[in-house]
PAKEDREN-100020 format. One line per field, with one value per atom (N, C-alpha, C, O): residue number from 1; residue in three letters; atom name; x, y, z. Coordinates in Angstrom, 3 decimals, padded with zeros to 6 digits. Layout:
REM PAKEDREN-100020
num <- [NUM / ...]
residu <- [ALA / ...]
atome <- [CA / ...]
x <- [X / ...]
y <- [Y / ...]
z <- [Z / ...]
This chain:
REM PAKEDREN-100020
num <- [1 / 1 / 1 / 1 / 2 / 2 / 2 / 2 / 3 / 3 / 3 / 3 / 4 / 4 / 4 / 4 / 5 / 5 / 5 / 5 / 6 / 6 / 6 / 6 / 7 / 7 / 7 / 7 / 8 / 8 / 8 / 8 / 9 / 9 / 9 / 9 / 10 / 10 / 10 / 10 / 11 / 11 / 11 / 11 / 12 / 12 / 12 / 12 / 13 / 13 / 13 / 13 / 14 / 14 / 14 / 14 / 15 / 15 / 15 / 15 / 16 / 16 / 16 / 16 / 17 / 17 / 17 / 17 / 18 / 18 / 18 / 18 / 19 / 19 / 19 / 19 / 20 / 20 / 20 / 20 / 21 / 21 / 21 / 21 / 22 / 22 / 22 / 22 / 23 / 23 / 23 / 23 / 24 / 24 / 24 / 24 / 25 / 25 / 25 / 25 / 26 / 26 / 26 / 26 / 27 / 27 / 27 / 27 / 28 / 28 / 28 / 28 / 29 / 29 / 29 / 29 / 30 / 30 / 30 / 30 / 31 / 31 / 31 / 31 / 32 / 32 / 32 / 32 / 33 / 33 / 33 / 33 / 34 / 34 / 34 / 34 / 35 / 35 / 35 / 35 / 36 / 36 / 36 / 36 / 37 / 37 / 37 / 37 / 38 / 38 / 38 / 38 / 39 / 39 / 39 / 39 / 40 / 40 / 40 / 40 / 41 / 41 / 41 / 41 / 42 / 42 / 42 / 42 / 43 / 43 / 43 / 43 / 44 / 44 / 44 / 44 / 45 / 45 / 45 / 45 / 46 / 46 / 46 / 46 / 47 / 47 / 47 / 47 / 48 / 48 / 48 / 48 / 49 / 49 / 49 / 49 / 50 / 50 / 50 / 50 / 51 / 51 / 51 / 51 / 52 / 52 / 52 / 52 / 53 / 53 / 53 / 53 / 54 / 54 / 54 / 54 / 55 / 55 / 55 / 55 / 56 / 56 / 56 / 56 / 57 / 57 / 57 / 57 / 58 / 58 / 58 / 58 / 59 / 59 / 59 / 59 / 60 / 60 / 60 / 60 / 61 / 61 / 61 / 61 / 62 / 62 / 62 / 62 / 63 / 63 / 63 / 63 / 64 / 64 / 64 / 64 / 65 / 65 / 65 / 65 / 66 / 66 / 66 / 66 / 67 / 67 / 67 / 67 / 68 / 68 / 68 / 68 / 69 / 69 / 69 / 69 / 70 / 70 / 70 / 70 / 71 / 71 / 71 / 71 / 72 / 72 / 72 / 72 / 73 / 73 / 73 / 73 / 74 / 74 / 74 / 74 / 75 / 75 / 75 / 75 / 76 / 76 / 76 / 76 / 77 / 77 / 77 / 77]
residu <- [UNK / UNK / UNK / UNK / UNK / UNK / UNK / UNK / UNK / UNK / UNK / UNK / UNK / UNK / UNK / UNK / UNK / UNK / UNK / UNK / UNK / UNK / UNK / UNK / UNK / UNK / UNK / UNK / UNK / UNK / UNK / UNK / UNK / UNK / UNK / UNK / UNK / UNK / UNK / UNK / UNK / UNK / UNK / UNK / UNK / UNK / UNK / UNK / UNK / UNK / UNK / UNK / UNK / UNK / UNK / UNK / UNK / UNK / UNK / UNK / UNK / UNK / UNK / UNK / UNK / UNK / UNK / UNK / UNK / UNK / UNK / UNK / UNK / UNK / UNK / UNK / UNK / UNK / UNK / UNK / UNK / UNK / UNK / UNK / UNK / UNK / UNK / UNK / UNK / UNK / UNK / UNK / UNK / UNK / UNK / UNK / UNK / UNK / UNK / UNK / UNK / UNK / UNK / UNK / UNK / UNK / UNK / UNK / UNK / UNK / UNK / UNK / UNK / UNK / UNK / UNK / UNK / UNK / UNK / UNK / UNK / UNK / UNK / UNK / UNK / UNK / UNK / UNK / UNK / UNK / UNK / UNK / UNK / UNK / UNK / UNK / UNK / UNK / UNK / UNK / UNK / UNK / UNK / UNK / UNK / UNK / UNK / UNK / UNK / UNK / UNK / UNK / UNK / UNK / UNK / UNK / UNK / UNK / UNK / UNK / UNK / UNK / UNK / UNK / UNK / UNK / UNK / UNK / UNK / UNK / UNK / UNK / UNK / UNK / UNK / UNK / UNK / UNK / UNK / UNK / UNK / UNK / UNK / UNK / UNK / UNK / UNK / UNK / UNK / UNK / UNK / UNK / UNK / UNK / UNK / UNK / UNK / UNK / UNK / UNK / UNK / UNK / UNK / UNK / UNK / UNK / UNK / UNK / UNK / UNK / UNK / UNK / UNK / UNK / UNK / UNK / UNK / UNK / UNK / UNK / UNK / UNK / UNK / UNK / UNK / UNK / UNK / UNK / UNK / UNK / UNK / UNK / UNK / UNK / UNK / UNK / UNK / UNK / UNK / UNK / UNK / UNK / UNK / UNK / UNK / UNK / UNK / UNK / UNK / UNK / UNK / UNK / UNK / UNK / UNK / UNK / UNK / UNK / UNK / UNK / UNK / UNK / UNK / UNK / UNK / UNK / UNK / UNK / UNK / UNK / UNK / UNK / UNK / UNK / UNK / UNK / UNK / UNK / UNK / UNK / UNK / UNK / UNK / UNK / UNK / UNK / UNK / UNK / UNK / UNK / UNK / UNK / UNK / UNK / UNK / UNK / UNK / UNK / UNK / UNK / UNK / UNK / UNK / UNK / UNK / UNK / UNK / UNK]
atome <- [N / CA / C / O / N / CA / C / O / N / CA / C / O / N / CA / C / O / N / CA / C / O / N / CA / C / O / N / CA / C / O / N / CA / C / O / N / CA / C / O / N / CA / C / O / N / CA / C / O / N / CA / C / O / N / CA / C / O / N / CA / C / O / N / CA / C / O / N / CA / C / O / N / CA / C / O / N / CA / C / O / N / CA / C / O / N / CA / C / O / N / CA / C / O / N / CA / C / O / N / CA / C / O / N / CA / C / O / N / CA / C / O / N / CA / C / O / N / CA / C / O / N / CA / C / O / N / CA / C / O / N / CA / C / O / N / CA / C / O / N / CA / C / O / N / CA / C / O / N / CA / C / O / N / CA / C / O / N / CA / C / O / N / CA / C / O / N / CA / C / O / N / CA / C / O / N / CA / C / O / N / CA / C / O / N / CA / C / O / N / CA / C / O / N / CA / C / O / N / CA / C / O / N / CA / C / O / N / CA / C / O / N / CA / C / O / N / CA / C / O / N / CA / C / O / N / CA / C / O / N / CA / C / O / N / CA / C / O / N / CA / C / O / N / CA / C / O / N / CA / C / O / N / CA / C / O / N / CA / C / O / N / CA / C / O / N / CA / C / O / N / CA / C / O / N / CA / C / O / N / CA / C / O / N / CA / C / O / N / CA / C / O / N / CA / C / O / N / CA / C / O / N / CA / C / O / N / CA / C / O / N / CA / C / O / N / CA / C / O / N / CA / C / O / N / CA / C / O / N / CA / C / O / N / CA / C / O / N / CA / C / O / N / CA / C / O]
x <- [-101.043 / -100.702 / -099.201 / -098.312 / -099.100 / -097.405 / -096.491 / -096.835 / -095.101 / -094.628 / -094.355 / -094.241 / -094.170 / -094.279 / -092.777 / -092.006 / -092.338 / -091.024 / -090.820 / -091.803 / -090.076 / -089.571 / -088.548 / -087.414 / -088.973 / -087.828 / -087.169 / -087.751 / -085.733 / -085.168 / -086.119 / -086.921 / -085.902 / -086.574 / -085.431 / -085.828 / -084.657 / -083.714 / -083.996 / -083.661 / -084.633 / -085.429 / -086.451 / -086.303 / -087.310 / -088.641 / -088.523 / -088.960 / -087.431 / -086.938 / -086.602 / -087.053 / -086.173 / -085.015 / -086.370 / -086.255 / -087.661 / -088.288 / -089.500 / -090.288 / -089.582 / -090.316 / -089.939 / -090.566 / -088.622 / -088.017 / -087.529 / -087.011 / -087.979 / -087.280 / -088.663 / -088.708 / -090.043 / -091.121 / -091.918 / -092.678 / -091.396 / -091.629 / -090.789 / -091.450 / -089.542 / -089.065 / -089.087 / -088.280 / -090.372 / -090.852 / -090.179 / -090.148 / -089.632 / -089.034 / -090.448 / -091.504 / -090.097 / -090.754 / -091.059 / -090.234 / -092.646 / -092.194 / -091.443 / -090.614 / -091.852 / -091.135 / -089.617 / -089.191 / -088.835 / -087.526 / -087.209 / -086.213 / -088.311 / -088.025 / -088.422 / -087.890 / -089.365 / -088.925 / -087.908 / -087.280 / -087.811 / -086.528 / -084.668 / -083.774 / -084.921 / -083.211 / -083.506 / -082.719 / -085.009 / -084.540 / -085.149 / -085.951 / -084.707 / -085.559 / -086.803 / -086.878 / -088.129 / -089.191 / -090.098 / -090.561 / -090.453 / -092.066 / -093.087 / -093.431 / -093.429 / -094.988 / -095.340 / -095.376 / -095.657 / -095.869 / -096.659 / -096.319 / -097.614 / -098.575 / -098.125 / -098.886 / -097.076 / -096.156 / -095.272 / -094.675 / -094.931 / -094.232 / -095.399 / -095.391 / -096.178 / -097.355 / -098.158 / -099.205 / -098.145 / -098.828 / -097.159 / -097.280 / -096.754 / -095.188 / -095.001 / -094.434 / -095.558 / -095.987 / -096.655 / -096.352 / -097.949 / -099.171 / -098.420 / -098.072 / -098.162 / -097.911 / -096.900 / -096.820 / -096.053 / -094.912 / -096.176 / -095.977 / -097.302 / -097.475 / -098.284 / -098.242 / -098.708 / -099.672 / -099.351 / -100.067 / -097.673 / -096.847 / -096.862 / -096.596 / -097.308 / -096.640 / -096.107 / -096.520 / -094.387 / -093.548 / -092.799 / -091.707 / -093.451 / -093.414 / -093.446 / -092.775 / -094.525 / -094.901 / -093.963 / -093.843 / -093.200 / -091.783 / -090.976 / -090.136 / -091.054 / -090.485 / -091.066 / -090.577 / -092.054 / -093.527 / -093.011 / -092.330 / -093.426 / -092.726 / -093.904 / -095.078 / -093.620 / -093.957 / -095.434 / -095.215 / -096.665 / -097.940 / -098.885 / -100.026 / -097.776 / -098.066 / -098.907 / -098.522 / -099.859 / -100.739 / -100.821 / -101.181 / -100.494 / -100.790 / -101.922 / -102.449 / -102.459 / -103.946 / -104.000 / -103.221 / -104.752 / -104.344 / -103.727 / -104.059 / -103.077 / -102.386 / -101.352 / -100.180 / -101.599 / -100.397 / -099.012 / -098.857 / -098.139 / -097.288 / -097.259 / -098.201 / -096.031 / -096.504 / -096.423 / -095.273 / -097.261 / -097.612 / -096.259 / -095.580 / -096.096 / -094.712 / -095.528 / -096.240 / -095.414 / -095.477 / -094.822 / -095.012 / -094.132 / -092.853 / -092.969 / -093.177 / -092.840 / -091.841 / -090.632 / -090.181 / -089.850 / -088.107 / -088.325 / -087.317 / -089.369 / -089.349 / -088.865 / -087.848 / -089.909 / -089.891 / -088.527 / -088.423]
y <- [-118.153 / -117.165 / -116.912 / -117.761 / -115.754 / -115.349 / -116.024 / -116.506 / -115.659 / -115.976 / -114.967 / -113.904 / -114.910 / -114.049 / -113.613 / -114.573 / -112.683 / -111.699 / -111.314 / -110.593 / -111.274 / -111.092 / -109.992 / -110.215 / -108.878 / -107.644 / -107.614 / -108.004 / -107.082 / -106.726 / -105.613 / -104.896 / -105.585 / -104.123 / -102.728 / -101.571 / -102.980 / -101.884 / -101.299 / -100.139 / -102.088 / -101.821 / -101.349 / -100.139 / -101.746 / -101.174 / -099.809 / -098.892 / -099.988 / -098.352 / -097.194 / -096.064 / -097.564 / -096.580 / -096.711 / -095.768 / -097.660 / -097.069 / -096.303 / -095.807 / -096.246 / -095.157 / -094.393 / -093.706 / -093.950 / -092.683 / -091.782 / -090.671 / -092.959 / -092.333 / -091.242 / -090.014 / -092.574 / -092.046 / -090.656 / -089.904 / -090.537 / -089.351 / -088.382 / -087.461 / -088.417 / -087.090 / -087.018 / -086.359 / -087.945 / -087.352 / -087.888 / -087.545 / -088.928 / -089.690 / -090.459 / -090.660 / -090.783 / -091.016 / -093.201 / -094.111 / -093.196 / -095.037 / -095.679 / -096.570 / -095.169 / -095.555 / -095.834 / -096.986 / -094.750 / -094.789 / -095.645 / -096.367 / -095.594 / -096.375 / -097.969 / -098.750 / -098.735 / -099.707 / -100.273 / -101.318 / -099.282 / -099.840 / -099.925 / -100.755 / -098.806 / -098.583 / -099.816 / -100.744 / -100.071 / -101.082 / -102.463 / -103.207 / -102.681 / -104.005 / -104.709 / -105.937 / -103.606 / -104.171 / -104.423 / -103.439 / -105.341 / -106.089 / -104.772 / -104.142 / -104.446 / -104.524 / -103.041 / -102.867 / -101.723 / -100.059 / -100.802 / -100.481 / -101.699 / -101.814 / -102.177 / -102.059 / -102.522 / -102.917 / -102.068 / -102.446 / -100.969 / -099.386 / -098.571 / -098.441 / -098.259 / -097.512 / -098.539 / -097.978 / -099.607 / -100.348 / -100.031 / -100.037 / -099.961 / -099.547 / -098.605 / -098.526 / -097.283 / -096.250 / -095.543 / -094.677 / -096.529 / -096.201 / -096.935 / -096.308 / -098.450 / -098.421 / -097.474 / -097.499 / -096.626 / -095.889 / -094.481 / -093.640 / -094.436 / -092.479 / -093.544 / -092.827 / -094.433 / -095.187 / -095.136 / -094.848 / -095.477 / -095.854 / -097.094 / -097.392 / -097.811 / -099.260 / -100.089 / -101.164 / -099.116 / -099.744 / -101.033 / -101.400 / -101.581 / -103.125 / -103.903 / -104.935 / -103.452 / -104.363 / -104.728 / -105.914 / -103.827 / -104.339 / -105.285 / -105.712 / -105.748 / -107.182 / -108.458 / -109.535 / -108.068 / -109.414 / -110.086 / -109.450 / -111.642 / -112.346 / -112.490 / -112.512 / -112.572 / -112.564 / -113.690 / -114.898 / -113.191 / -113.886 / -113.637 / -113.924 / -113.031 / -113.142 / -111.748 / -110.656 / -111.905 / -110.678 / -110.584 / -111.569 / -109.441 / -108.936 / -108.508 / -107.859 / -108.702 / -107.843 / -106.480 / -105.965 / -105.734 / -104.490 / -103.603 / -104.143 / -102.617 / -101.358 / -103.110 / -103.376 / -103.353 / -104.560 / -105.127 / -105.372 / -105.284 / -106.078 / -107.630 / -108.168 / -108.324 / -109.886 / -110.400 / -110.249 / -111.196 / -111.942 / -112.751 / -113.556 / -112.419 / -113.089 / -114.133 / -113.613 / -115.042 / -115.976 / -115.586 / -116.311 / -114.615 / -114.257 / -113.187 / -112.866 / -112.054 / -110.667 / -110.634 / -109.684 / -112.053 / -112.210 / -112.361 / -111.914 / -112.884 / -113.082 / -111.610 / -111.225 / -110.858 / -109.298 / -108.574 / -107.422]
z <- [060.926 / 061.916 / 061.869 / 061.805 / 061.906 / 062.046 / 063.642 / 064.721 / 062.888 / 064.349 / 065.119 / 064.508 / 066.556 / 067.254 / 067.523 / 067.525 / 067.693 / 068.034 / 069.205 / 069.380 / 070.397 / 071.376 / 071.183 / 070.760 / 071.490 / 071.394 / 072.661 / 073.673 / 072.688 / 073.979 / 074.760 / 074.162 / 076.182 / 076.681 / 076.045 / 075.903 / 075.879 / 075.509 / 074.158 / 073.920 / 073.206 / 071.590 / 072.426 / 072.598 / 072.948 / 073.466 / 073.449 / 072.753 / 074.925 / 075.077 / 073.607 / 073.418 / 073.220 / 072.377 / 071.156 / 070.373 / 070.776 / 070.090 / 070.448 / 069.642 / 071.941 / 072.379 / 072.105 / 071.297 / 072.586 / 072.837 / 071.874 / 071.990 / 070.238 / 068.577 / 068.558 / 068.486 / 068.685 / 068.402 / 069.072 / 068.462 / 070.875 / 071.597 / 070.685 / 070.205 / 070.379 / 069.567 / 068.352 / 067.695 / 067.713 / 066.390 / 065.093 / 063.911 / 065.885 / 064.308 / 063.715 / 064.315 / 062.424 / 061.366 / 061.776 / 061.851 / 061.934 / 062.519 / 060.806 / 060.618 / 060.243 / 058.982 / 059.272 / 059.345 / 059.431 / 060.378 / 061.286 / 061.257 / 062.414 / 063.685 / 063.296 / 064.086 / 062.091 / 062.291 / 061.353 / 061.519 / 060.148 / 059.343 / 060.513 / 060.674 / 060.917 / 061.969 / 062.553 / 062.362 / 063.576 / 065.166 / 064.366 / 064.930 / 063.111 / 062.654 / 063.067 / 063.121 / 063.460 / 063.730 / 062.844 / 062.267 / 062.590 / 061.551 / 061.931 / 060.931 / 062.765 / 063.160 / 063.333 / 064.551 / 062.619 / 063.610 / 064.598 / 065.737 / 064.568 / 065.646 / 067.275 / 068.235 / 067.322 / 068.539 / 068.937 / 069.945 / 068.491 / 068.148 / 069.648 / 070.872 / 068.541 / 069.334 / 070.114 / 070.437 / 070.497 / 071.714 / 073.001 / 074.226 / 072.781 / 073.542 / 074.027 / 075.117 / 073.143 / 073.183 / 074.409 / 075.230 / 074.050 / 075.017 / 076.210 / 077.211 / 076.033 / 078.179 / 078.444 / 079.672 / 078.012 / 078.599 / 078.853 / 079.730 / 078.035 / 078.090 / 079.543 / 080.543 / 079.770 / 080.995 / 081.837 / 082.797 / 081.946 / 082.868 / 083.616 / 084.781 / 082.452 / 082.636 / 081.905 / 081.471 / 081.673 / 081.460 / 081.932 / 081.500 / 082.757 / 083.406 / 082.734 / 082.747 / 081.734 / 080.649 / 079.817 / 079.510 / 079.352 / 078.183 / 078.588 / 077.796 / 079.751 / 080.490 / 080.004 / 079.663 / 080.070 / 080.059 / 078.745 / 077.940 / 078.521 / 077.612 / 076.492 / 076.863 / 075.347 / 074.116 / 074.808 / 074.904 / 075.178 / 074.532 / 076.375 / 076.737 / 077.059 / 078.213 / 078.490 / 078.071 / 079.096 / 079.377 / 081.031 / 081.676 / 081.621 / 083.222 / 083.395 / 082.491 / 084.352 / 084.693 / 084.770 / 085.572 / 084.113 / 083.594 / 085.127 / 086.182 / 085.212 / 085.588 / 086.621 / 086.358 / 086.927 / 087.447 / 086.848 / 085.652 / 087.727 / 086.915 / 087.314 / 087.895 / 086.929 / 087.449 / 088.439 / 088.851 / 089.395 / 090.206 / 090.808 / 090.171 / 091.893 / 092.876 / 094.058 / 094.917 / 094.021 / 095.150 / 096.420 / 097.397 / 096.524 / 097.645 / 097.359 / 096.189 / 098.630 / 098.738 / 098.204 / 097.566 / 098.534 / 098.541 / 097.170 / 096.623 / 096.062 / 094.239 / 094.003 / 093.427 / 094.627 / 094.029 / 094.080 / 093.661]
């Protein structure tokens, strides 16, 4: 099994935002040094979803779908 990659949310961002204006993922993962188109367009989809919450979430961690993560406290949030 491969190892897993932790992108900043700010790569997240900026490779949505290559791929909404039509850059080439060829482009977008050679420029933002990403392994994977498949993590490109899964990035993709939660932003067209609108749950960009998700680009927070840590490398293996899954939220219950349209949710973000679980606070023990108001004062966490």
């Amino acid at each position: 099994m491969g190892t897993r990659v932790s992108y900043p949310v700010e790569v997240k961002q900026k490779a949505v935002e290559m791929r909404l204006a039509g850059v080439s993922m060829k482009e977008i993962l050679r420029e933002l040094n990403i392994t994977n188109k498949t993590q490109v367009q899964t990035w993709v989809r939660w932003h067209k979803a609108g749950d960009t919450h998700r680009f927070e979430q840590p490398v293996g961690k899954q939220y219950t779908h349209r949710k973000g993560p679980e606070y023990s406290s108001e004062l966490e949030r």
